[in-house]
C-alpha positions as CSV (number, residue, x, y, z in Angstrom):
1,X,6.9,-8.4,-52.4
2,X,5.0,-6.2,-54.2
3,X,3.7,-2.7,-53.1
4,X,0.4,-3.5,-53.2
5,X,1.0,-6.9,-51.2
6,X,2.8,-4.9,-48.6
7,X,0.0,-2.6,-48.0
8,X,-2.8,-4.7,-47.6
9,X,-0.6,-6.5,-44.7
10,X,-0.5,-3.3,-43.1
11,X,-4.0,-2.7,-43.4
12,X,-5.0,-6.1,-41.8
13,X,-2.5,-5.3,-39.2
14,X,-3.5,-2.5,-37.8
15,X,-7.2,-3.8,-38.3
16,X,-5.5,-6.8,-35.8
17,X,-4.4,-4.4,-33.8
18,X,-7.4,-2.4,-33.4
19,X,-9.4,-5.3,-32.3
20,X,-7.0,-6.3,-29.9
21,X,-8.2,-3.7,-27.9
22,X,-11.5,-2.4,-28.7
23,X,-14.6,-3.8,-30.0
24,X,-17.1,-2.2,-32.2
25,X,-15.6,1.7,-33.1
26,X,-12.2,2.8,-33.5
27,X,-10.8,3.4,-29.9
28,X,-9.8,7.0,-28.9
29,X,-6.8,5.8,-26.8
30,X,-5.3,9.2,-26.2
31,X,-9.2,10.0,-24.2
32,X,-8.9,7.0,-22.4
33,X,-5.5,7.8,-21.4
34,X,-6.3,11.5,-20.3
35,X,-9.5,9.5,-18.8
36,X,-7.4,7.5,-16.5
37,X,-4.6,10.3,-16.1
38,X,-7.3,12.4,-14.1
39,X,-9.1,9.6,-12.3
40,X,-6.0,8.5,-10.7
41,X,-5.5,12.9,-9.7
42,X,-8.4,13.0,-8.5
43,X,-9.3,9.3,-6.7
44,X,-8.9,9.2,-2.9
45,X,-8.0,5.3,-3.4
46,X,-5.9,3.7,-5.0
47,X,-7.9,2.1,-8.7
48,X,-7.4,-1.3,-9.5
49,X,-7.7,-2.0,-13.4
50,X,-11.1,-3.2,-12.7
51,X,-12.0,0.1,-11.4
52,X,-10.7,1.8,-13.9
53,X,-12.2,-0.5,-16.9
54,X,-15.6,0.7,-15.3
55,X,-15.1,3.9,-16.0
56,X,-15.5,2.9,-20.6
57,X,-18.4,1.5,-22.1
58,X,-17.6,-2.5,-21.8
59,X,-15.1,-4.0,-24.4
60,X,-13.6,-0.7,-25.2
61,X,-10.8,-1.7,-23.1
62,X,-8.9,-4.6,-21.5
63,X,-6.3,-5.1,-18.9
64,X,-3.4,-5.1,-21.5
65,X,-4.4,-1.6,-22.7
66,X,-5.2,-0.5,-19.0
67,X,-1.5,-1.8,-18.2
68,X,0.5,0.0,-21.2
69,X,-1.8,3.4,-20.5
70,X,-0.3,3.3,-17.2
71,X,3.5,2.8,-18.3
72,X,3.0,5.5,-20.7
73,X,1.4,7.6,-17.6
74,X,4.4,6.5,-15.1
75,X,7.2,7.3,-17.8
76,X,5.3,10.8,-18.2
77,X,5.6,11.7,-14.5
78,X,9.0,10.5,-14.2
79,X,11.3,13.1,-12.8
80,X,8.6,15.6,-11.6
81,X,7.8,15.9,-8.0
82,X,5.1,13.2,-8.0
83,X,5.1,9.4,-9.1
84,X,2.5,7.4,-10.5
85,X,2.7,3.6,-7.8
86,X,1.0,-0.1,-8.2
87,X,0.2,-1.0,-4.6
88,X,-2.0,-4.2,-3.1
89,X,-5.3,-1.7,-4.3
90,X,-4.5,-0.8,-7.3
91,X,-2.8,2.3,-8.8
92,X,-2.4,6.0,-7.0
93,X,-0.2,8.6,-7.1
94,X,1.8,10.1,-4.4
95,X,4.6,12.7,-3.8
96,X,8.0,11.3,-3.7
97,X,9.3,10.3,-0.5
98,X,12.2,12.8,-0.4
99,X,9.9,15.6,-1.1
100,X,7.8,15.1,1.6
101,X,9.8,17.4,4.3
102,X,8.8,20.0,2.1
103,X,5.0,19.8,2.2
104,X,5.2,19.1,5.7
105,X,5.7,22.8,6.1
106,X,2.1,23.7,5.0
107,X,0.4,21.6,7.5
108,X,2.6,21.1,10.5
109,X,1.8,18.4,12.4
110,X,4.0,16.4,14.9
111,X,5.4,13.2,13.9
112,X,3.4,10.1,15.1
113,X,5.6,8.4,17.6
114,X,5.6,4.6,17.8
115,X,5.8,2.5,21.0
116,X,8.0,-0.3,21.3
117,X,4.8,-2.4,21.7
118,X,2.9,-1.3,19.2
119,X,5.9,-2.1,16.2
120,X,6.5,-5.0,18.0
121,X,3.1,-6.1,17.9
122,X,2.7,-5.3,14.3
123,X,6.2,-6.6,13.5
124,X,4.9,-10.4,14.8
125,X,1.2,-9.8,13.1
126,X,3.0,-9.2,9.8
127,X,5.9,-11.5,9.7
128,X,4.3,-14.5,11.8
129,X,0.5,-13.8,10.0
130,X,-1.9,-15.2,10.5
131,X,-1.8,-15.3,14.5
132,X,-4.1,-15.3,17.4
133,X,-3.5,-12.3,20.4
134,X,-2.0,-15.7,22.3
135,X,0.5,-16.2,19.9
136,X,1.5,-12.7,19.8
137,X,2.1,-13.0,23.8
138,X,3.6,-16.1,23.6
139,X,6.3,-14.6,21.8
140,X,6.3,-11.1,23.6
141,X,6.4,-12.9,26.4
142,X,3.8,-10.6,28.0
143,X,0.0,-9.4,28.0
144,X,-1.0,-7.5,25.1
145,X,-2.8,-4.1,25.6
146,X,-6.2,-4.2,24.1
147,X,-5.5,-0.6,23.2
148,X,-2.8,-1.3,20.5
149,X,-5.0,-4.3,19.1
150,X,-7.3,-1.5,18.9
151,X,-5.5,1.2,17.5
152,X,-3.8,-1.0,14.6
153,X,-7.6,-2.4,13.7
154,X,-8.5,1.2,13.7
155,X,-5.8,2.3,11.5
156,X,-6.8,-0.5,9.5
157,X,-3.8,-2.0,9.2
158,X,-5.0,-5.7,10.6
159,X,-8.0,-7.2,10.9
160,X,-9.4,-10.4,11.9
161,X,-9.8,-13.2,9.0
162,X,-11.1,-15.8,11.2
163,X,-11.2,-18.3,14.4
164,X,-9.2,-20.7,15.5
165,X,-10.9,-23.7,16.7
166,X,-9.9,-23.9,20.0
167,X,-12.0,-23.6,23.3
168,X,-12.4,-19.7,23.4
169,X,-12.3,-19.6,19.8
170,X,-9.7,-16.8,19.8
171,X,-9.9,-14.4,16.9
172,X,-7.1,-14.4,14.6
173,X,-5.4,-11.4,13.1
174,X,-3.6,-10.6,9.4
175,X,-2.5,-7.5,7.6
176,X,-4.5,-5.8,5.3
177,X,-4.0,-4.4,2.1
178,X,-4.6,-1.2,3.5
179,X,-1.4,-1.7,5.7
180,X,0.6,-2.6,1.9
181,X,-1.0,0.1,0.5
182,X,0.4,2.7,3.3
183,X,3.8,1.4,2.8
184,X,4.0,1.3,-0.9
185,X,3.4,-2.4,-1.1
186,X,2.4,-4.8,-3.3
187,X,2.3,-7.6,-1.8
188,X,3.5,-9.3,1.5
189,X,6.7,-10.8,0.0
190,X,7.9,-6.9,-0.9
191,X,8.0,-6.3,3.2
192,X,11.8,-5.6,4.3
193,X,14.1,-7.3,7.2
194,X,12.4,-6.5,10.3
195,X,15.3,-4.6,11.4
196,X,13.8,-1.9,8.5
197,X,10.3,-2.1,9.4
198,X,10.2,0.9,11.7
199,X,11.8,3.2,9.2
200,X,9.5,1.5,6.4
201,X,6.3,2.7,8.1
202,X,7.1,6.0,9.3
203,X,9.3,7.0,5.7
204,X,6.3,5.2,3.5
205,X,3.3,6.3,5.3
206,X,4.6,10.2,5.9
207,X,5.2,9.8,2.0
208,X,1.3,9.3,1.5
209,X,-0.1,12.5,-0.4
210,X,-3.6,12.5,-2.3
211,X,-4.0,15.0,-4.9
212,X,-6.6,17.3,-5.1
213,X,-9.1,15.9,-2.5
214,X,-12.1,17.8,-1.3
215,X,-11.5,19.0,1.7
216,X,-8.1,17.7,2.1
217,X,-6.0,21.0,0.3
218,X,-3.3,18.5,-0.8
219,X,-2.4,18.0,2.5
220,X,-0.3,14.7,3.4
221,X,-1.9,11.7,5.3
222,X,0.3,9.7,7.8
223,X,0.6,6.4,7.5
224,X,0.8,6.7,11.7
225,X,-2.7,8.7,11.8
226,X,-5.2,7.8,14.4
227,X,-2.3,5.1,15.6
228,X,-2.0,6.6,19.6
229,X,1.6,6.4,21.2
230,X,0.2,3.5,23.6
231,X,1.9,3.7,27.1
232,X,4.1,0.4,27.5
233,X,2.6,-0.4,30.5
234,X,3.2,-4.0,29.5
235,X,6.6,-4.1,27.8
236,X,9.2,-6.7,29.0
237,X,12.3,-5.9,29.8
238,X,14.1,-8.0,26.9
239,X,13.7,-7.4,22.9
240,X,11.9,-10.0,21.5
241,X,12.5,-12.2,18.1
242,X,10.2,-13.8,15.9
243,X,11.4,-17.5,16.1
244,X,9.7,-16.9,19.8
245,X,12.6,-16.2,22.4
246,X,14.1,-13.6,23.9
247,X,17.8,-12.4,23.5
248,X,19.4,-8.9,23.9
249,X,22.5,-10.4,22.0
250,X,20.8,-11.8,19.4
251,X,18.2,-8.9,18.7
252,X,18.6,-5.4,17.6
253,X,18.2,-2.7,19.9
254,X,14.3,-1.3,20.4
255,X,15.4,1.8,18.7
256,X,15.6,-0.2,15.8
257,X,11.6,-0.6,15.7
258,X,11.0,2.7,16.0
């Protein structure tokens, strides 16, 4: 092949290339890197890459160059203090799990405490979802407190997606991607044994640092905020499994939900 040959394949291939991923000028990819570098700082939520497209005139960018941006982002972070995530939102960084102790120190606050019946609760909602507040008694085997349906709407880690058509019409209740989001989720199939729930939530959510946020001074946000210790007032005297019984030989100890 001939020198000249050989060049003008190179020419038309990075001409290929450049339409691959832009339309109409040349594409500053570096920019659009720095662009989404400082959005994802700065961003309160997590971006999805339609968020993020948003942000360039339309057809300077596409989900494939979105996606390879954000690899070259991640693999820039790695081994610093901070990690670049996907989650069910979208993309976010946060400070590394292990490090969190640390920044605890600036703003001391004390660990949210979870009741048995509020895990178990969420436990059911999550692994048994969708379900109706009977279901979630049939298989406590007691009333539920309207305060810890409360409190997990208000965290705004469930929410009801429906009724079920049944005299009463009793609301039923899923997870949100809020909830995978504040454990470093993707998607529903991601969640851990039940047995590791407990730890997922309080380890994941105490994880949870935004960057930069007005008003916020880097300060951490717990995945347990404005998620009250409800008094068990209604807790039965046996653990309870998901398959709907109850067995103390069968089931881990309630420590193991907390």
């Amino acid at each position: 092949m001939s020198d000249e040959i050989q060049e003008t394949q190179e020419v038309q291939e990075a001409g290929e290339a450049r339409e691959e991923f832009a339309e109409g000028p040349a594409l500053d990819v570096d920019l659009v890197k720095q662009v989404l570098e400082t959005a994802l700082l700065t961003s309160p939520e997590p971006l999805s890459l339609n968020d993020m497209k948003r942000m360039f005139p339309r057809g300077e960018t596409n989900n494939e160059l979105v996606r390879r941006l954000l690899d070259e982002i991640r693999a820039a972070w790695e081994g610093r203090g901070v990690e670049l995530v996907n989650v069910a939102s979208g993309w976010r960084f946060r400070a590394k799990p292990e490090l969190q102790r640390y920044l605890d120190k600036l703003n001391p606050q004390k660990a949210p405490k979870y009741s048995r019946a509020v895990m178990e609760t969420l436990a059911i909602i999550a692994y048994r979802q969708p379900v109706t507040r009977g279901d979630i008694e049939d298989i406590r085997g007691v009333v539920v407190s309207t305060n810890i349906i409360k409190a997990l709407e208000a965290r705004g880690w469930i929410d009801v997606i429906g009724y079920r058509e049944v005299p009463g019409r009793p609301a039923i209740f899923a997870t949100t991607k809020q909830f995978l989001d504040d454990l470093s989720l993707r998607s529903l199939e991601e969640l851990p044994p039940l047995d590791d729930l407990g730890t997922l939530v309080e380890s994941s959510g105490a994880a949870q640092v935004e960057l930069n946020m007005p008003g916020q001074g880097g300060s951490s946000i717990s995945a347990g905020e404005g998620l009250l210790d409800v008094d068990d007032e209604d807790e039965p005297a046996e653990t309870v499994d998901l398959a709907g019984h109850s067995n103390e030989d069968e089931m881990p100890p309630p420590s193991q939900l907390h």
